[in-house]
NUNU-903167 format. One line per 4 residues: number of its first residue (from 1); their letters; for each residue x, y, z negated of N, C-alpha, C. Coordinates in pm, whole numbers, plus 50000, padded with zeros to 5 digits. Atoms other than C-alpha are relative to their C-alpha. Example, Ala and Ser with C-alpha at 12.3 -4.5 7.8 and 13.67 -1.06 7.14 Angstrom:
residues 2
1 = as = 50089:49881:50000:51230:49550:49220:50090:50120:50000  49918:49881:50006:51367:49894:49286:49923:50109:49927
//
This chain:
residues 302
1 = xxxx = 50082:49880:50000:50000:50000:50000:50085:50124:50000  49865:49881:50012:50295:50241:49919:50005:50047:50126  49894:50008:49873:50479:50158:50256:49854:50109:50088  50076:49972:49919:50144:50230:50417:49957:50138:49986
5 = xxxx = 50103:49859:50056:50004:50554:50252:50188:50087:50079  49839:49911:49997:50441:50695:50274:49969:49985:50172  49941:50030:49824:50386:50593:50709:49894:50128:50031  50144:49870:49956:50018:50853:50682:50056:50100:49973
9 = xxxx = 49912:49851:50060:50245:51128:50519:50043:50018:50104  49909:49928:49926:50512:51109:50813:49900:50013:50123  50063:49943:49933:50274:51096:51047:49913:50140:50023  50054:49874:49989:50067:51416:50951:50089:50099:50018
13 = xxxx = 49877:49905:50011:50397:51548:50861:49992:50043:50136  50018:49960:49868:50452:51551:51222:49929:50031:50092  50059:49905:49942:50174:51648:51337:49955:50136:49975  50044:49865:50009:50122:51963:51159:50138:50046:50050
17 = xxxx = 49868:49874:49944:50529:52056:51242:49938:50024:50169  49970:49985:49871:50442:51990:51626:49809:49981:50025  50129:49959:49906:50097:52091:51727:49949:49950:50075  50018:50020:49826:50135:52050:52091:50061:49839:49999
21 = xxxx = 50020:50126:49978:50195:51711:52025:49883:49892:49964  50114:50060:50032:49868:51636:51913:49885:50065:50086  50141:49928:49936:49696:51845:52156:49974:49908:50117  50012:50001:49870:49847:51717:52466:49971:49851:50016
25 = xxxx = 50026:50108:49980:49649:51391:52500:49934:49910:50083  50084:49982:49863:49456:51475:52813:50071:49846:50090  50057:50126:49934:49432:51132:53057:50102:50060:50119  49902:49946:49883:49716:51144:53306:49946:49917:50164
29 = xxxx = 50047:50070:49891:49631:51051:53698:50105:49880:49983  49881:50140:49995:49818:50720:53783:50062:50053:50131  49920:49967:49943:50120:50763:53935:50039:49953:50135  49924:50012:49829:50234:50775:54323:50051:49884:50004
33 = xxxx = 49877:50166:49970:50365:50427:54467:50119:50072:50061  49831:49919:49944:50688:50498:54551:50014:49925:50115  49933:50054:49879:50859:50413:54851:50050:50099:50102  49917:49922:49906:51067:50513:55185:49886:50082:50105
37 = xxxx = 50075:49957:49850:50936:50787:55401:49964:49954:50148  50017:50029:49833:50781:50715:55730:49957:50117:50086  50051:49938:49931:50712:50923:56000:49812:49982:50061  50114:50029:49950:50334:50932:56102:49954:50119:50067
41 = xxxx = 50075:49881:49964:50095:51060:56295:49840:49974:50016  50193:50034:50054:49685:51134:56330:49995:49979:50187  50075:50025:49842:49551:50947:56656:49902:50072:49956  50093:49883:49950:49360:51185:56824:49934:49975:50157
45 = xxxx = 50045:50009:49852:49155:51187:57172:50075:50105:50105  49925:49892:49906:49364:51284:57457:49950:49946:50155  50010:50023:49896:49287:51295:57801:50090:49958:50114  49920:50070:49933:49476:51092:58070:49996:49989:50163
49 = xxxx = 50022:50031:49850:49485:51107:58454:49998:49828:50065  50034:50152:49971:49362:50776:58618:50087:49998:50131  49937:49997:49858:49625:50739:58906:50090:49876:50059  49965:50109:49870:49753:50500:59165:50119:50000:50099
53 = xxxx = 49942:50002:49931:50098:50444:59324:50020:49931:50111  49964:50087:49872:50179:50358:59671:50130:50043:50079  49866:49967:49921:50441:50341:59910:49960:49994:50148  50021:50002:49859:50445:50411:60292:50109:50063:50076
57 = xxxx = 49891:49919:49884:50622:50589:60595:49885:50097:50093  50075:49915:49952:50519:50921:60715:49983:49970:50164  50069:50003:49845:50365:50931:61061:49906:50111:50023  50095:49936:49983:50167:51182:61222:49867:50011:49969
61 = xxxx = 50111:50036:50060:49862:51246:61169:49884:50012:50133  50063:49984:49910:49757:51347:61519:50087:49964:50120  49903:49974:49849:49966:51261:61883:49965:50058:50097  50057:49943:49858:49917:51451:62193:50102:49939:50129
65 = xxxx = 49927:50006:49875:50061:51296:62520:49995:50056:50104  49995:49928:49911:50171:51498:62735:50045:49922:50166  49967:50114:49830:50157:51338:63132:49964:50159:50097  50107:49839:49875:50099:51589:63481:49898:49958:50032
69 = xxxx = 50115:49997:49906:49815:51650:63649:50008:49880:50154  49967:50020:49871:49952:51540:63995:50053:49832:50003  49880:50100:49977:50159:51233:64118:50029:50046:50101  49921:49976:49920:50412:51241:64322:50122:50123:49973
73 = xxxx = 49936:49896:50052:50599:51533:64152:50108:49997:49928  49890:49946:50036:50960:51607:64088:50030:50034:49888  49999:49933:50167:51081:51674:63716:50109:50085:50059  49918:49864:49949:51312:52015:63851:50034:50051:49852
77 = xxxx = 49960:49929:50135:51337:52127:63473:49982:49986:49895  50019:50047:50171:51354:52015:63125:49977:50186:49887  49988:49854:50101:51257:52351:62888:49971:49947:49855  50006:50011:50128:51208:52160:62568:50028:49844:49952
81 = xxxx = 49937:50161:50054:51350:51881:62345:49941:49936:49904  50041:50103:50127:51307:51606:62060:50021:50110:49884  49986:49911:50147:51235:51826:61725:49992:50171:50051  50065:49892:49997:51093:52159:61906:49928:50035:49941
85 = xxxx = 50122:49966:50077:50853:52307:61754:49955:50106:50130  50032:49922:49869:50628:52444:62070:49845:50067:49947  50138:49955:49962:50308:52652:62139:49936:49989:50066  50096:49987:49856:50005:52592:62311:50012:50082:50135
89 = xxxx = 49986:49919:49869:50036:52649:62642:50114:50083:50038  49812:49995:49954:50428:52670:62635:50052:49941:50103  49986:50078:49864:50561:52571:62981:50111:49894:49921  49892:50062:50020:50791:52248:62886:50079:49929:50102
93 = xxxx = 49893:50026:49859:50894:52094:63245:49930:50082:50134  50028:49951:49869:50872:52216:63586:50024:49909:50134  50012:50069:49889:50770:52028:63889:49993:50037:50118  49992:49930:49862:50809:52052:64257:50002:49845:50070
97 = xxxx = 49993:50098:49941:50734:51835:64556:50129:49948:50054  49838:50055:49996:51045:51633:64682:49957:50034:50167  50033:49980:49862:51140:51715:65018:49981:49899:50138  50080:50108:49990:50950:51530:65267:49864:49949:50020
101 = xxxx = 50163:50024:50041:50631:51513:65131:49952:50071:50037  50066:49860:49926:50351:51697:65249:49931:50120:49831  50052:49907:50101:50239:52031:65055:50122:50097:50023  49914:49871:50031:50436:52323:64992:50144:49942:49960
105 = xxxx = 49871:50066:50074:50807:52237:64966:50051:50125:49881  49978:49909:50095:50932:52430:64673:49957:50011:49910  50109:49950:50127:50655:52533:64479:49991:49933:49901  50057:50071:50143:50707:52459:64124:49857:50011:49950
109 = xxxx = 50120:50029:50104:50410:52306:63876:50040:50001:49897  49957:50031:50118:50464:52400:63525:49877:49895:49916  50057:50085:50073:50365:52129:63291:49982:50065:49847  50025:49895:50138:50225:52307:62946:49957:49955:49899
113 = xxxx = 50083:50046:50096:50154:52208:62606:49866:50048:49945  50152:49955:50057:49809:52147:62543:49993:49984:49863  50010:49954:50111:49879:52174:62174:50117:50042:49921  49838:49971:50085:50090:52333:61925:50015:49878:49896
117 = xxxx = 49971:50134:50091:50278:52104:61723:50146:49986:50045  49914:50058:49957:50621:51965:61745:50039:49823:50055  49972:50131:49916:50825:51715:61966:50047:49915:49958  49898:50092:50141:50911:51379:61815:50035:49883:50170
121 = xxxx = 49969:50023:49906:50934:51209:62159:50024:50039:50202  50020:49931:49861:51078:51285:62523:50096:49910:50097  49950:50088:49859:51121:51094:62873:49973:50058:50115  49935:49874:49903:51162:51423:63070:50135:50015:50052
125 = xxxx = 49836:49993:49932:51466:51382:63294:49988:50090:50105  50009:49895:49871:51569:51634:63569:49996:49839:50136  49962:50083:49897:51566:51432:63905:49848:49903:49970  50051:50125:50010:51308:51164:63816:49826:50028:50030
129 = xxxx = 50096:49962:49962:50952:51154:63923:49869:50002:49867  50114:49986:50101:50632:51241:63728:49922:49918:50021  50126:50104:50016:50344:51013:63656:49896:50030:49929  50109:50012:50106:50019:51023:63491:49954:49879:49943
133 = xxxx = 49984:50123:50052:50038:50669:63476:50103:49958:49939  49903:50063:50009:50378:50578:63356:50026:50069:49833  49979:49978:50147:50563:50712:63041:49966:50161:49995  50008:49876:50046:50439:51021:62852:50101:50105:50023
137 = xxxx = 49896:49900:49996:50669:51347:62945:50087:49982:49859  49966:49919:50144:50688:51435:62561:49854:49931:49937  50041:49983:50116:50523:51351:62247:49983:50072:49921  50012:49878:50088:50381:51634:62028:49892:49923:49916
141 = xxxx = 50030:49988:50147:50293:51590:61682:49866:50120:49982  50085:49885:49965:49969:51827:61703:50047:50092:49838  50022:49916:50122:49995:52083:61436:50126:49972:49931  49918:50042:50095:50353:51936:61288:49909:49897:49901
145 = xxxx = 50032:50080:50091:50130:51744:61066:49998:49858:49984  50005:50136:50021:50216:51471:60887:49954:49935:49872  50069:50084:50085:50109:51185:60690:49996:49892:49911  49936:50136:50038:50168:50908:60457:49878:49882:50036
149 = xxxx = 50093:50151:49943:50033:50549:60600:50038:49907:49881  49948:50083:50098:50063:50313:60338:49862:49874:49948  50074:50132:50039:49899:49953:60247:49929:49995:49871  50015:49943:50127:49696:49973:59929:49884:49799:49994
153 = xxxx = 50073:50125:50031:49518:49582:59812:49851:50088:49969  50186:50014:49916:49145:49528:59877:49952:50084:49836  50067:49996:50094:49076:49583:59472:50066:50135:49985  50018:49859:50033:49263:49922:59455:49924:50060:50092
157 = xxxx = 50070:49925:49883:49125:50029:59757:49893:50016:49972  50104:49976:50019:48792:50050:59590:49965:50074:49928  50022:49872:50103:48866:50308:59362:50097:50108:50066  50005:49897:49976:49013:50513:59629:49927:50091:50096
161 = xxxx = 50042:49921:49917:48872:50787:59797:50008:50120:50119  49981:49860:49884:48889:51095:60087:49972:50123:49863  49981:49858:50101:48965:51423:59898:50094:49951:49882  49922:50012:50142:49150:51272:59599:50094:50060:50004
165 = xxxx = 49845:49962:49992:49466:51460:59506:50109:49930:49985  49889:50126:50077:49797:51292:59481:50120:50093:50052  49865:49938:49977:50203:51413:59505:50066:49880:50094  49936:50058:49933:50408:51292:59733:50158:49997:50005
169 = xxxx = 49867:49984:50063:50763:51193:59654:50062:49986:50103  49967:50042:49876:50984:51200:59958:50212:50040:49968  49834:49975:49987:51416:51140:59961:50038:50098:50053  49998:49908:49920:51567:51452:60021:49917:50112:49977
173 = xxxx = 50136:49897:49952:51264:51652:60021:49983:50047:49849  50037:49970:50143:51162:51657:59651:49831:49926:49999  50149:50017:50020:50736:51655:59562:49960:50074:50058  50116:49907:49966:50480:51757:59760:49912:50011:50005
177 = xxxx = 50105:50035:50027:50144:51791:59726:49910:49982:50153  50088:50067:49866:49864:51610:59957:49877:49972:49888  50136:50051:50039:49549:51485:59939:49949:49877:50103  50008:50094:49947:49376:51140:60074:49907:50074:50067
181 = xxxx = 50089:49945:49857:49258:51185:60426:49898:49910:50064  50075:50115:49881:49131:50846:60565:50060:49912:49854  50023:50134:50057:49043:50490:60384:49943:49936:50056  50041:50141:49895:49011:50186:60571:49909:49958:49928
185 = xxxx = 50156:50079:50068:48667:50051:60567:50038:49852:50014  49945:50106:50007:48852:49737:60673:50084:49909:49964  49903:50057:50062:49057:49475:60488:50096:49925:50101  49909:50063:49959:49332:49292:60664:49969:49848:49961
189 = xxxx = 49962:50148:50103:49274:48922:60580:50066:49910:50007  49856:50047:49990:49604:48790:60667:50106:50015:49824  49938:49963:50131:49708:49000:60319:49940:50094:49899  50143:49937:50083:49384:49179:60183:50014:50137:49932
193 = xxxx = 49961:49854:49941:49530:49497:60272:49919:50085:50060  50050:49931:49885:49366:49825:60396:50094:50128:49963  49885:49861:50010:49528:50139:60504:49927:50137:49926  50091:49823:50045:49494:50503:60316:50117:50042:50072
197 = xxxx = 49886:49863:49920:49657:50839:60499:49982:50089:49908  49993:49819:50072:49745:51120:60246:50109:50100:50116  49957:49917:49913:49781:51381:60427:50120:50078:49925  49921:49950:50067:50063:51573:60335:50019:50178:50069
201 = xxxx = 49955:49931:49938:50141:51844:60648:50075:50061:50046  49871:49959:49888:50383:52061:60878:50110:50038:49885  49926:49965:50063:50689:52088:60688:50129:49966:50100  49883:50048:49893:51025:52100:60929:50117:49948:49931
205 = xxxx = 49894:50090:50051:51235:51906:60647:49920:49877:50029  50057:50150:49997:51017:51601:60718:50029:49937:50125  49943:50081:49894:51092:51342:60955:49896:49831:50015  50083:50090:49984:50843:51074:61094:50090:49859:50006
209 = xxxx = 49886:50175:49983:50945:50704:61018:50072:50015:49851  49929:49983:50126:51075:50854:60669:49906:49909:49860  50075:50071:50087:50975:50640:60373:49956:50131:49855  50057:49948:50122:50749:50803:60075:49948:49936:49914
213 = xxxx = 50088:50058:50139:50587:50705:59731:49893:50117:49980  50188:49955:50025:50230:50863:59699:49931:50002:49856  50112:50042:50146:50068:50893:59349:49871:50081:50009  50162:49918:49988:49671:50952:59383:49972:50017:49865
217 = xxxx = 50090:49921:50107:49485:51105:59128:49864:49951:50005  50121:50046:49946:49189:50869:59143:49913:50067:49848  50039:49947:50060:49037:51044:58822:50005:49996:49808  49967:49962:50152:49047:51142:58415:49977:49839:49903
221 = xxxx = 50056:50091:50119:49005:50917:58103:50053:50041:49888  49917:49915:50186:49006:51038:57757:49936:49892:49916  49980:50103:50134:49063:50818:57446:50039:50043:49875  49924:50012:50045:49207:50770:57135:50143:50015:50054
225 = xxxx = 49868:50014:49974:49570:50807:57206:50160:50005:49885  49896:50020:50065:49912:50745:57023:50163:49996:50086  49913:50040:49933:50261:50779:57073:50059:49855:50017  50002:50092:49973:50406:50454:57293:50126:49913:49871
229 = xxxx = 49908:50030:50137:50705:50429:56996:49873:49916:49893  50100:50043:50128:50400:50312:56784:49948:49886:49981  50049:50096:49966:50300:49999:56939:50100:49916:49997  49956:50156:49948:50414:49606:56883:49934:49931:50098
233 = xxxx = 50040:50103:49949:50396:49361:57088:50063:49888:49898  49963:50159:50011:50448:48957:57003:49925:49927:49945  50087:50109:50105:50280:48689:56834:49853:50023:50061  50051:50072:50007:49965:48550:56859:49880:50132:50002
237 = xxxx = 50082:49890:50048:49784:48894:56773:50017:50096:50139  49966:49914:49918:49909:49096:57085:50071:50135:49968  49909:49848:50061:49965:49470:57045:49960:50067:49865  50033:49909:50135:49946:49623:56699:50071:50111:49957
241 = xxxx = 49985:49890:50021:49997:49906:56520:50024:50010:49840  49961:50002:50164:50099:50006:56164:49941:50107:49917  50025:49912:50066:49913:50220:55963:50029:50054:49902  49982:49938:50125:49879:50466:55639:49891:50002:49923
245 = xxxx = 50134:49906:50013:49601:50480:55453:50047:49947:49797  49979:50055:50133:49613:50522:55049:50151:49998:49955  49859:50021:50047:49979:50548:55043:50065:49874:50042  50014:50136:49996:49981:50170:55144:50007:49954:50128
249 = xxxx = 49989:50060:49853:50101:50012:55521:49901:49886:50010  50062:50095:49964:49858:49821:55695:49986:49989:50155  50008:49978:49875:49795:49681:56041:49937:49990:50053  50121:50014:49857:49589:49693:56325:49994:49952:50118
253 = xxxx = 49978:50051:49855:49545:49497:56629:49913:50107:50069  50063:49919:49893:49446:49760:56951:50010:49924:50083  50036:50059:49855:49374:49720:57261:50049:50146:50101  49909:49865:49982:49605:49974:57475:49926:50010:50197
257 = xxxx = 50065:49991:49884:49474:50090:57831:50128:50134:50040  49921:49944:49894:49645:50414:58008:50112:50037:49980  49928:49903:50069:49987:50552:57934:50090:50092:50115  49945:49894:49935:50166:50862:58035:50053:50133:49893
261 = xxxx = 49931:49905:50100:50438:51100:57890:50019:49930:49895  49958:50022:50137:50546:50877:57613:49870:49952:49943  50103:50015:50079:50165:50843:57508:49916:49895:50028  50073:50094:49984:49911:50539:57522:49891:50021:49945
265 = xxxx = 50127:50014:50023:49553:50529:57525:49943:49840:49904  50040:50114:50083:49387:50293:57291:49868:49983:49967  50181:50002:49951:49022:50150:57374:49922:49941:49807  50073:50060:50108:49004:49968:57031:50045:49983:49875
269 = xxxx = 49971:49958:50105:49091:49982:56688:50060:50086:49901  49981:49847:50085:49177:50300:56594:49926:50114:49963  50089:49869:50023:48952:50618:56467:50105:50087:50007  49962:49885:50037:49017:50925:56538:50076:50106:49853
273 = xxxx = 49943:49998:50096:49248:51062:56246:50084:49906:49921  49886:50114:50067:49430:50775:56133:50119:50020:50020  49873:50025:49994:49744:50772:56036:50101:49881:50017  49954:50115:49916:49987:50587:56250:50160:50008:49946
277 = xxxx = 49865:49966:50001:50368:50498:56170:50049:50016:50162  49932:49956:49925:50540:50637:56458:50107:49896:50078  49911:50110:50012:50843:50417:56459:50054:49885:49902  50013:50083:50099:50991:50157:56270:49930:49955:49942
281 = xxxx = 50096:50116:50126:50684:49936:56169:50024:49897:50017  49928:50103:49932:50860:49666:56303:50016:49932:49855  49928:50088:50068:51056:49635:55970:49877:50060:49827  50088:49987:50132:50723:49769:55694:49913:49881:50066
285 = xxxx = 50130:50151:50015:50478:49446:55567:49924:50087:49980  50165:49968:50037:50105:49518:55498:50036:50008:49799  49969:49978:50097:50117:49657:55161:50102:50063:49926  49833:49943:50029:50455:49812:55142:49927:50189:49925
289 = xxxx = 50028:49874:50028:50425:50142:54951:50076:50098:50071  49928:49914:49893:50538:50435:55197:49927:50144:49952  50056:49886:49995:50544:50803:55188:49969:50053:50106  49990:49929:49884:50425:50936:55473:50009:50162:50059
293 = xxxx = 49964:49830:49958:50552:51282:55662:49958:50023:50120  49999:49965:49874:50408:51415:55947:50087:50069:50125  49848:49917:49918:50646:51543:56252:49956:50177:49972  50031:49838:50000:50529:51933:56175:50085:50024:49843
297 = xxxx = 49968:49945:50128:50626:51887:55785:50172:49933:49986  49841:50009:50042:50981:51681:55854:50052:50145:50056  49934:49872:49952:51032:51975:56106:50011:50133:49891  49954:49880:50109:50968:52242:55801:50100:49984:49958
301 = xx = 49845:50006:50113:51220:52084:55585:50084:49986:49997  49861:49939:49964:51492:52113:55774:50049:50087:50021
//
């Protein structure tokens, strides 16, 4: 009884010296899981261009053959070559009867382009006779314009269309922009192939027979999206993802559909706002305690 009554003394004792140790008895939150920072971020809906690469070789988009009027007529003068660039109704050879023949000896016939455009072929010789049957004088390109031809399978070919936009990547040249001109209503069934033409047009660095890559712009799709750093593959589960929620890693199997710029669309298991690890979830389990930092707040704190 002594021991016990002498333990109530030191106790009051100490609480009348120290006050604030009898005040402060208030209910503390429970404390933060600890663990290694991760980078995260909040999937959000982003919009995505729906587009389609192909490959081809430019070609005109229009030919004009140029032949004479006449037979029997003299080529007397070549006035234009392979890679002119001419005008309607530009004289390019000059004809005359050979002597001999009946008609006017002398009298040249100029031969004239019936369109503007440049020359990509010519079998205009001095000396040699003209034909309207035989080989074309010259080849003109109507308008310079040219085009990409290119093979596209039966199942893309059904999602493209006339008017779509697309760039055109060409060696040399850089990007240029076009748009689809023509889509084969017909498949090939040798290889279930039909042809598209993006048009591209007159540019005098281009060269017919030149190979291009084409990307159409067949149209938008907006999703969920995440950066592509964010996504596993392997196992049995496919592609997953690593989350935050609670302080606490967990994962998610998605389902990933368009990507572009680093970013991936994701049709299925993610909401809007979730926090995603970024990188490295490779080496966090389900349950791991993590702090997470968003890329805006590591960037402050450096």
């Amino acid at each position: 009884m002594y021991r016990l009554f002498k333990f109530s003394v030191v106790c009051a004792a100490l609480l009348l010296a120290c006050p604030s140790f009898a005040k402060d008895r208030r209910p503390r939150p429970p404390a933060v899981p600890g663990g290694a920072a991760v980078t995260v971020t909040k999937a959000k809906t982003t919009c995505f261009a729906d587009t389609l690469s192909v490959t081809g070789v430019l070609l005109p988009r229009a030919e004009v053959l140029v032949r004479p009027d006449q037979e029997g007529m003299q080529i007397t003068q070549v006035l234009a070559d392979i890679g002119d660039t001419v005008k309607s109704g530009q004289t390019l050879v000059q004809l005359a009867r050979p002597d001999g023949q009946g008609g006017v000896v002398g009298t040249p016939v100029a031969v004239q382009a019936p369109v503007a455009g440049s020359i990509i072929q010519r079998a205009a010789t001095v000396g040699t006779m003209a034909s309207a049957r035989g080989l074309p004088l010259f080849v003109i390109v109507a308008q310079g314009d040219l085009e990409v031809s290119a093979e596209v399978s039966a199942k893309d070919l059904a999602r493209v269309a006339p008017g779509q936009p697309a760039k055109v990547k060409i060696i040399g040249v850089g990007e240029l922009p076009g748009w689809v001109r023509f889509v084969s209503t017909a498949i090939d069934p040798s290889n279930q192939q039909g042809e598209v033409r993006v048009f591209v047009g007159a540019n005098p660095a281009l060269r017919v027979g030149t190979f291009a890559r084409a990307t159409l712009t067949l149209g938008q799709s907006c999703a969920i999206a995440i950066p592509l750093s964010a996504v596993l593959y392997g196992g049995s589960e496919g592609a997953v993802v690593k989350v935050v929620r609670d302080q606490r890693v967990g994962t998610r199997t998605v389902k990933t559909g368009l990507a572009s710029e680093g970013q991936v669309q994701v049709g299925k298991g993610l909401a809007e706002g979730d926090l995603v690890v970024v990188r490295a979830g490779a080496f966090l389990r389900d349950g791991d305690p993590v702090r997470p930092v968003l890329p805006e707040e590591a960037t402050a704190s450096k």
